[in-house]
SEFI-465127 format. One line per field, with one value per residue (C-alpha): x, y negated, z negated. Coordinates in nm, 2 decimals. Last residue first. Example, Ala and Ser with C-alpha at 12.3 -4.5 7.8 and 13.67 -1.06 7.14 Angstrom:
SEFI-465127
east <- 1.37/1.23
north <- 0.11/0.45
up <- -0.71/-0.78
//
This chain:
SEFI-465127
east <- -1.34/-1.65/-1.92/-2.27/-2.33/-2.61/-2.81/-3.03/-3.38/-3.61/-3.95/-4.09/-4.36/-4.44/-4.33/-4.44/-4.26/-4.39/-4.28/-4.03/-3.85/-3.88/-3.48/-3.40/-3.31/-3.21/-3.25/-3.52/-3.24/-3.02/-3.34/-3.41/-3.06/-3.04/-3.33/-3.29/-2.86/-3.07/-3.25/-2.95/-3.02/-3.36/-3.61/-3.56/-3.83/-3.85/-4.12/-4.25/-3.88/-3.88/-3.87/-4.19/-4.38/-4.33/-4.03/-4.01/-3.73/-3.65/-3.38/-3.16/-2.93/-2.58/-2.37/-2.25/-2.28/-1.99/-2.24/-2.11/-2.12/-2.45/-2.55/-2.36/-2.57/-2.23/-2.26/-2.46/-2.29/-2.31/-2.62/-2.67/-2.85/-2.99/-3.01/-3.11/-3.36/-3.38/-3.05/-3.20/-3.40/-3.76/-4.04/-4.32/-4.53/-4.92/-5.08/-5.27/-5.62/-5.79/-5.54/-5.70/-6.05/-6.04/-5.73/-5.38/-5.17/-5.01/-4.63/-4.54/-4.15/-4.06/-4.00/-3.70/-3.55/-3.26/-2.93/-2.90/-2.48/-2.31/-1.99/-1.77/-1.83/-2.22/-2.16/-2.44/-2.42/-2.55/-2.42/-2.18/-1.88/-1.92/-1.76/-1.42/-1.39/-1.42/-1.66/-1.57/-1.70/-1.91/-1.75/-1.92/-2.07/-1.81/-1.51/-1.47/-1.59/-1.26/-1.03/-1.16/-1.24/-0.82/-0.77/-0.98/-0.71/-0.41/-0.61/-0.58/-0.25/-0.21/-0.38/-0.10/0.16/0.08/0.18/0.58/0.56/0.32/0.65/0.91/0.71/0.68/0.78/0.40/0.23/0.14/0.04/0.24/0.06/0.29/0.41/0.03/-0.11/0.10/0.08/-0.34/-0.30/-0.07/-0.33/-0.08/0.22/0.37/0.70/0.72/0.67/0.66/0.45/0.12/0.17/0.13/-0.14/0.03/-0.08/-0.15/0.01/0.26/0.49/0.28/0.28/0.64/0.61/0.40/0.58/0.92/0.69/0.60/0.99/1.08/0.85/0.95/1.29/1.52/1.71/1.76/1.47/1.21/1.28/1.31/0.97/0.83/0.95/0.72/0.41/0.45/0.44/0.16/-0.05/0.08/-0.02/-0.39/-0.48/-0.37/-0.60/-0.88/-0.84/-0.84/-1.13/-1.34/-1.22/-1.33/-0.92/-0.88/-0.61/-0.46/-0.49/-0.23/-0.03/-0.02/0.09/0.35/0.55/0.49/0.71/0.94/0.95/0.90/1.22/1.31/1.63/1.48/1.20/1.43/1.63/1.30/1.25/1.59/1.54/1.24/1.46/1.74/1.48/1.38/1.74/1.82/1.50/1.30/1.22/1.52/1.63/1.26/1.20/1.34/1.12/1.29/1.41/1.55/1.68/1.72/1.88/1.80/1.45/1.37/1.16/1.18/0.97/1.03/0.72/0.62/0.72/0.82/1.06/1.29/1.61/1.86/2.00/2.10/2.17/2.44/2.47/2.60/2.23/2.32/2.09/2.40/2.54/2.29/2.29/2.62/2.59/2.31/2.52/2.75/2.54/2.35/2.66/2.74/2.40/2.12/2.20/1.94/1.57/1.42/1.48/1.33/1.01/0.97/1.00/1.05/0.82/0.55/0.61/0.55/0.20/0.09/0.18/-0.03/-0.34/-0.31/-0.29/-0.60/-0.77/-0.66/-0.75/-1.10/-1.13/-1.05/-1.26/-1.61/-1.48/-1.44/-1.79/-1.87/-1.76/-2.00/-2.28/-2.44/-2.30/-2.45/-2.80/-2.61/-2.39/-2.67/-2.89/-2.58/-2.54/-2.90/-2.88/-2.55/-2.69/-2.51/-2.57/-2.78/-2.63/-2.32/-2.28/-2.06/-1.94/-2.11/-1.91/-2.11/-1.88/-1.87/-1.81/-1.48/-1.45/-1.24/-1.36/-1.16/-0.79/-0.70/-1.00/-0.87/-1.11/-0.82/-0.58/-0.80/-0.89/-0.54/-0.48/-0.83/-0.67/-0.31/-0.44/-0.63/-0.34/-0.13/-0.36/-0.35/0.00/0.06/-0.22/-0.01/0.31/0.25/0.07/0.38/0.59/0.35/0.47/0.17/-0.09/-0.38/-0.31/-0.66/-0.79/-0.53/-0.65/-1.03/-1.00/-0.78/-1.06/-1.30/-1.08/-1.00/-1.39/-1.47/-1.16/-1.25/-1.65/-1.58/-1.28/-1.54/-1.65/-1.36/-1.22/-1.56/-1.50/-1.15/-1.28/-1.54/-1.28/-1.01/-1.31/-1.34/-1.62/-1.90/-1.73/-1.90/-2.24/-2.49
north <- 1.94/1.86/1.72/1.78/1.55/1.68/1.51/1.66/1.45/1.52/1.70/1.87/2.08/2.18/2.41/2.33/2.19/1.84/1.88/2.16/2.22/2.59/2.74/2.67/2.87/2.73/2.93/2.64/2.42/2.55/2.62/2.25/2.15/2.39/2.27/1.92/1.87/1.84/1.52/1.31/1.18/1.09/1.28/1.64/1.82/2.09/2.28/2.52/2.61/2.80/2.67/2.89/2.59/2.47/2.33/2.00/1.96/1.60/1.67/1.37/1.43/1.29/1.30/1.50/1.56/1.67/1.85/2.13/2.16/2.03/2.33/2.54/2.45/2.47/2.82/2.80/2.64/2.92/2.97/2.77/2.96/2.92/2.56/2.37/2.02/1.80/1.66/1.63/1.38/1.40/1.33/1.52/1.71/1.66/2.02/2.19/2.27/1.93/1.95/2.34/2.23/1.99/1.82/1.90/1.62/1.42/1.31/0.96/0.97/1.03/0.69/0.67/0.96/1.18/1.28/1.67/1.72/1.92/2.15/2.00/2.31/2.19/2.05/1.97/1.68/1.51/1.23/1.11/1.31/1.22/0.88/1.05/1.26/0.96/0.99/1.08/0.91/1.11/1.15/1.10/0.77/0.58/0.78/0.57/0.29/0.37/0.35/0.05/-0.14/-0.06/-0.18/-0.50/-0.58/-0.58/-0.85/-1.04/-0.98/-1.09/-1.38/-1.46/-1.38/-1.66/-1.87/-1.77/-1.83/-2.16/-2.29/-2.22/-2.37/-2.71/-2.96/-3.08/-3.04/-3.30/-3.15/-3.06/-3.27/-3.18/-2.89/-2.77/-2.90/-2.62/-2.34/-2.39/-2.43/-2.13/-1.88/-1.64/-1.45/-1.59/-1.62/-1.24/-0.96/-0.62/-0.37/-0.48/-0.42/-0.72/-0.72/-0.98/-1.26/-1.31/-1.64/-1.63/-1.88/-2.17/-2.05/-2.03/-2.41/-2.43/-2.32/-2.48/-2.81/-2.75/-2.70/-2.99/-3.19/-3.00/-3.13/-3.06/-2.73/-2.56/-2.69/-2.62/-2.26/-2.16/-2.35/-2.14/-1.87/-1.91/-2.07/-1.71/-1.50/-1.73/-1.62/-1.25/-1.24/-1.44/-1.20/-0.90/-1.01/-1.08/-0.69/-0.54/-0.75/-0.66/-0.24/0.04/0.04/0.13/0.38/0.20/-0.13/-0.02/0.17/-0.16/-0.36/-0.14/-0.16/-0.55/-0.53/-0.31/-0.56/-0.84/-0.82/-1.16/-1.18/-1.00/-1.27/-1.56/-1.47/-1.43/-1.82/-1.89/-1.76/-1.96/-2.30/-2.14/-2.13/-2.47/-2.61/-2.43/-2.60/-2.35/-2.16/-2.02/-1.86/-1.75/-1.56/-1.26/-1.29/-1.25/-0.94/-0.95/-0.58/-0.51/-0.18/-0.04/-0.27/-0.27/-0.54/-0.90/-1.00/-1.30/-1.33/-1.17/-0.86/-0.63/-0.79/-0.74/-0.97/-0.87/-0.96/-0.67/-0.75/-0.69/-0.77/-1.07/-1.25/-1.56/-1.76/-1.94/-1.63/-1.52/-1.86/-1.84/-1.52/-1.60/-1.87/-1.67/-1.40/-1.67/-1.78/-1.46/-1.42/-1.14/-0.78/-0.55/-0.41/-0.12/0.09/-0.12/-0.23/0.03/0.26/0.17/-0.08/0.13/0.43/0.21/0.08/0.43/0.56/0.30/0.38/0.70/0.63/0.43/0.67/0.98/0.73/0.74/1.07/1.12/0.83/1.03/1.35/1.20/1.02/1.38/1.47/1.25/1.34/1.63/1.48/1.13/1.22/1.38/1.12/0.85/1.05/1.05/0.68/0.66/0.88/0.73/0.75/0.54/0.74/0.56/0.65/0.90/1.18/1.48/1.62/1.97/2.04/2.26/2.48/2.77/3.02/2.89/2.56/2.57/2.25/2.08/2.16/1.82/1.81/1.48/1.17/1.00/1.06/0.91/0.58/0.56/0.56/0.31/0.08/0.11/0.00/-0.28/-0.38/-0.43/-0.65/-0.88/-0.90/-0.98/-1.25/-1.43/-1.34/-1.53/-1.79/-1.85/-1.85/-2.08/-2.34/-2.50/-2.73/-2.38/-2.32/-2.35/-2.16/-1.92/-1.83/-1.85/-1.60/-1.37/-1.36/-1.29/-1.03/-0.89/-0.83/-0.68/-0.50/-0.32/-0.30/-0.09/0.11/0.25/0.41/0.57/0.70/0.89/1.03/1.09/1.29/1.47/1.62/1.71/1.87/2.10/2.37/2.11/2.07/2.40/2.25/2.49
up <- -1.79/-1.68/-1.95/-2.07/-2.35/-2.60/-2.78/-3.01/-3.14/-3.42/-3.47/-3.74/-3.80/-4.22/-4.48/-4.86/-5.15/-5.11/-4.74/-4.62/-4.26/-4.19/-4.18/-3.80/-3.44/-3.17/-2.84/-2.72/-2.71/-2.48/-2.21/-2.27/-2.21/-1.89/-1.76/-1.80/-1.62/-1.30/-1.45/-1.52/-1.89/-2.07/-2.26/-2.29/-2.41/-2.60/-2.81/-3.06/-3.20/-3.48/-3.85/-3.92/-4.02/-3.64/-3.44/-3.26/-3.04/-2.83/-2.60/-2.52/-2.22/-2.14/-1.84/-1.54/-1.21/-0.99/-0.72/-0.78/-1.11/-1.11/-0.89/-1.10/-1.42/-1.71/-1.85/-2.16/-2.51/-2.79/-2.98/-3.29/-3.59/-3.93/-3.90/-4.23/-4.25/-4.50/-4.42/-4.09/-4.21/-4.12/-3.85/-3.92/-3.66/-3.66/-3.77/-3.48/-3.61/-3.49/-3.12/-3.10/-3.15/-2.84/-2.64/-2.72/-2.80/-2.51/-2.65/-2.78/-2.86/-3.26/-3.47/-3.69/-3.47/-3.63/-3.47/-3.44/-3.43/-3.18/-3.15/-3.48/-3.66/-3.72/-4.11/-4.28/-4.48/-4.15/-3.93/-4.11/-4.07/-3.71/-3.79/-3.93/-3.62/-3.40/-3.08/-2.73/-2.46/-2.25/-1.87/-1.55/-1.61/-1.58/-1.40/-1.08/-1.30/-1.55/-1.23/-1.04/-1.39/-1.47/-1.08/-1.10/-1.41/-1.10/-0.92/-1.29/-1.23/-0.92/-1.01/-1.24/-1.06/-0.80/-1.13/-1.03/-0.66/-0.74/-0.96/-0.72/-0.42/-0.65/-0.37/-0.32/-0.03/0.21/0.53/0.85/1.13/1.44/1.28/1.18/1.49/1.66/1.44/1.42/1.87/1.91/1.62/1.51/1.74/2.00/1.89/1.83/1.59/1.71/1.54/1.60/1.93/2.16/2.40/2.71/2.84/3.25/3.30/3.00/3.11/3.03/2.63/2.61/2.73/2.48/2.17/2.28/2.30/1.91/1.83/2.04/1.81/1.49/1.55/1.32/1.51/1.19/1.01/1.26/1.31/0.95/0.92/1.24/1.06/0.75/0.95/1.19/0.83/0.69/1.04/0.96/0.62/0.69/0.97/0.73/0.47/0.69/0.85/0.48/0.41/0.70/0.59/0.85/0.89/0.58/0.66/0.96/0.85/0.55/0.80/1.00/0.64/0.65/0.98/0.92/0.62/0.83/1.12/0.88/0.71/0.60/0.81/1.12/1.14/1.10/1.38/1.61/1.53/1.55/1.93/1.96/1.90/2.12/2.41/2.32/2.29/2.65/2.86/2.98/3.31/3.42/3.09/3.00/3.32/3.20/2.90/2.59/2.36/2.02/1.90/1.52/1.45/1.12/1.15/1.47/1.68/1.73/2.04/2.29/2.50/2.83/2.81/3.07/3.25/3.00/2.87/2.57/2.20/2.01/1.66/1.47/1.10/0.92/0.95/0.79/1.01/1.16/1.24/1.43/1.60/1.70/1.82/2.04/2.21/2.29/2.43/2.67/2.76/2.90/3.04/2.93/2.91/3.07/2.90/3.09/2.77/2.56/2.73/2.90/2.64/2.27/2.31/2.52/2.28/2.01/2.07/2.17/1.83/1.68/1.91/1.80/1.49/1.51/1.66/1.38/1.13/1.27/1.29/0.93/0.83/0.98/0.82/0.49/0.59/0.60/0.29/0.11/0.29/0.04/-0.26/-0.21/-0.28/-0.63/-0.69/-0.68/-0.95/-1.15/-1.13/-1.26/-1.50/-1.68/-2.02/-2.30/-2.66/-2.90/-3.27/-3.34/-3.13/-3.21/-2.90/-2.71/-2.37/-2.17/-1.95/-2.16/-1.92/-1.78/-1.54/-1.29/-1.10/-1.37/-1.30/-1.17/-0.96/-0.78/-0.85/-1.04/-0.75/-0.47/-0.75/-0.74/-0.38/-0.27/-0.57/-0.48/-0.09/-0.28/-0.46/-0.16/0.02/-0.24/-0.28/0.06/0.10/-0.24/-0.09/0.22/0.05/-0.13/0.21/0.35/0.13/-0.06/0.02/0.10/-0.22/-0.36/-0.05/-0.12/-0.43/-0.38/-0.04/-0.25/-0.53/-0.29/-0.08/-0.41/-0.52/-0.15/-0.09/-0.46/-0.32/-0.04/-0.19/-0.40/-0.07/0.02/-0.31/-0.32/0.00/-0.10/-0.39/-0.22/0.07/-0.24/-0.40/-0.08/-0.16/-0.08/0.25/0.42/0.35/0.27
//
């Protein structure tokens, strides 16, 4: 047995895990045409656009989570088959339910499987920020005098009225922008000997213009979002493209306070000499060096044309968005299709039969009966043909009450709709059942419900005759 089948939470996140497959597949597409056809805009839309996508398909993978949570259901009480009135073909979800059940088994291990895998990336996380917030940090001393001056001034330039610590460490070997509460700046010890002062201040702005937007804590974020899909390639794609735009954005903050995107592009490169055995940058931090050097480089040097309507793509990058958004509503209803029998209107069931059931089922009638093998020699000549009749025509002296749902399609979180076809004899009892369609481990029980009804004999020209016609009968977890 396995010892997760008893874990619904387990089950549900698998579940939540694997339909978050194909939503970071369809939004990833749909991202991928978006900013393809906006690749001439301001970064900063882009930006938003790559951020927004990535954001719905972390709400997706959390709502679907939340949907598939028990929510009371797994308790079900002794009457857990759910008998609706039907009203004409009922949609069958066999197939899907087939799938659940292979699936049941190993679902909760790939739960397992993920779980170990965010523990690794965590980990990896944590160590990422114990080696900023250590060496780096604390071995970090005050830079020159007129180095702090200067800094201020440009601080204040970028209308960042809140202090930020600005200092030198030997232990990186790029300028890095980390902290959100308390933003800290820190640059190469070599950088002040080694570069010309305009360029340094050019990457400083740079750095400035990360701890204005935000990007530490945005950037804190999008890691725990690579963190739990981490198994994701769209997840990963998304966040390459958010943290590229986020480089293009500053690097545009950069270029228009110092006006030169020339010295701005040398600045870049003569950071880039300096690094003679690079550096792996947390994700956390964010610094100058970040993003593909040659793509940010050619892009100053060759910036594109792009029209001057940023204001007016922000607003219509709403709109796919939304239509990102609608992927959710399929996300949430497919997690559930199959699963759960749509409920039919009251006022529709009324017309299925003059004879009312108490609302618990409803026989719906068969124009043509399904082929079934007759018995072979004397015994097929004797056996009269079944009719196939209104059920008006026909009476029920008995309906049992709904069996206990099957437990190992409980378990398994199967459930859907099965056709039974019931053919009774002169005496109006039941000679046989067969269910015809529907998930087959839901079969036995429908049959074994159906052979316990009971009927008044079914009358032709005044005289009793076999019948056959069809029950339906949804089987649903509540």
């Amino acid at each position: 047995m396995n010892p997760f089948g008893l874990l619904p939470m387990a089950r549900a996140l698998g579940w939540a895990l694997l339909h978050s497959l194909w939503q970071g597949a369809l939004v990833g597409l749909l991202a991928a045409g978006f900013l393809r056809a906006a690749r001439h805009w301001p970064p900063s839309s882009r930006y938003r656009l790559a951020a927004a996508s990535l954001a719905i398909i972390v709400l997706a993978f959390a709502a679907t989570f939340v949907w598939l949570l028990p929510h009371g259901e797994q308790a079900l009480p002794a009457e857990g088959l759910l008998l609706v009135p039907v009203l004409g073909p009922v949609p069958l979800a066999g197939k899907w339910s087939s799938f659940c059940a292979a699936a049941a088994a190993w679902v909760p291990w790939l739960t397992l499987a993920w779980g170990v895998g965010l523990c690794l990336r965590l980990f990896k996380v944590a160590g990422g920020v114990a080696w900023l917030y250590g060496p780096c940090l604390n071995g970090a001393g005050p830079v020159p005098e007129d180095w702090q001056g200067r800094f201020e001034r440009l601080r204040q330039r970028s209308g960042i009225r809140r202090a930020v610590r600005f200092a030198r460490s030997a232990h990186v070997d790029s300028l890095l922008a980390l902290g959100w509460l308390r933003p800290v700046i820190l640059v190469p010890a070599g950088a002040f000997l080694a570069m010309p002062a305009d360029s340094l201040e050019a990457l400083i702005i740079h750095e400035l213009a990360h701890i204005r937007r935000g990007d530490y804590l945005a950037n804190l974020v999008q890691t725990l979002a690579e963190s739990i899909l981490f198994y994701h390639p769209a997840v990963w794609w998304l966040s390459g493209r958010i943290r590229q735009e986020r480089e293009h954005c500053c690097d545009d903050a950069a270029v228009q306070a110092c006006g030169d995107p020339i010295l701005y592009a040398s600045a870049l490169l003569g950071l880039e000499e300096l690094r003679t055995q690079p550096m792996l940058i947390p994700d956390l931090a964010v610094a100058a060096s970040g993003g593909r050097l040659m793509s940010r480089i050619q892009r100053l040097l060759q910036p594109p044309l792009h029209p001057s309507r940023g204001t007016t793509f922000s607003a219509a990058a709403l709109v796919p968005a939304l239509l990102l958004a609608a992927a959710i509503g399929g996300t949430i209803l497919s997690a559930r299709s199959g699963l759960e029998a749509k409920p039919i209107p009251q006022e529709a069931a009324k017309t299925a039969s003059s004879d009312p059931l108490g609302g618990d089922a409803t026989i719906e009638i068969i124009t043509k009966a399904p082929e079934t093998p007759q018995p072979a020699g004397k015994a097929a000549a004797r056996a009269p043909k079944p009719v196939d009749m209104e059920f008006s025509r026909i009476r029920i002296l008995n309906q049992p009450p709904a069996p206990p749902y099957p437990l190992e399609a409980k378990a398994a979180h199967i459930q859907g709709t099965v056709e039974v076809v019931i053919t009774i004899d002169e005496e109006g009892q039941v000679s046989s059942a067969e269910a015809i369609s529907g998930p087959e481990e839901l079969h036995p029980c429908a049959v074994d419900y159906a052979k316990a009804w009971t009927f008044k004999p079914a009358k032709l020209k005044g005289k009793p005759v076999p019948a056959r016609f069809k029950l339906t009968m949804p089987f649903r977890l509540r």
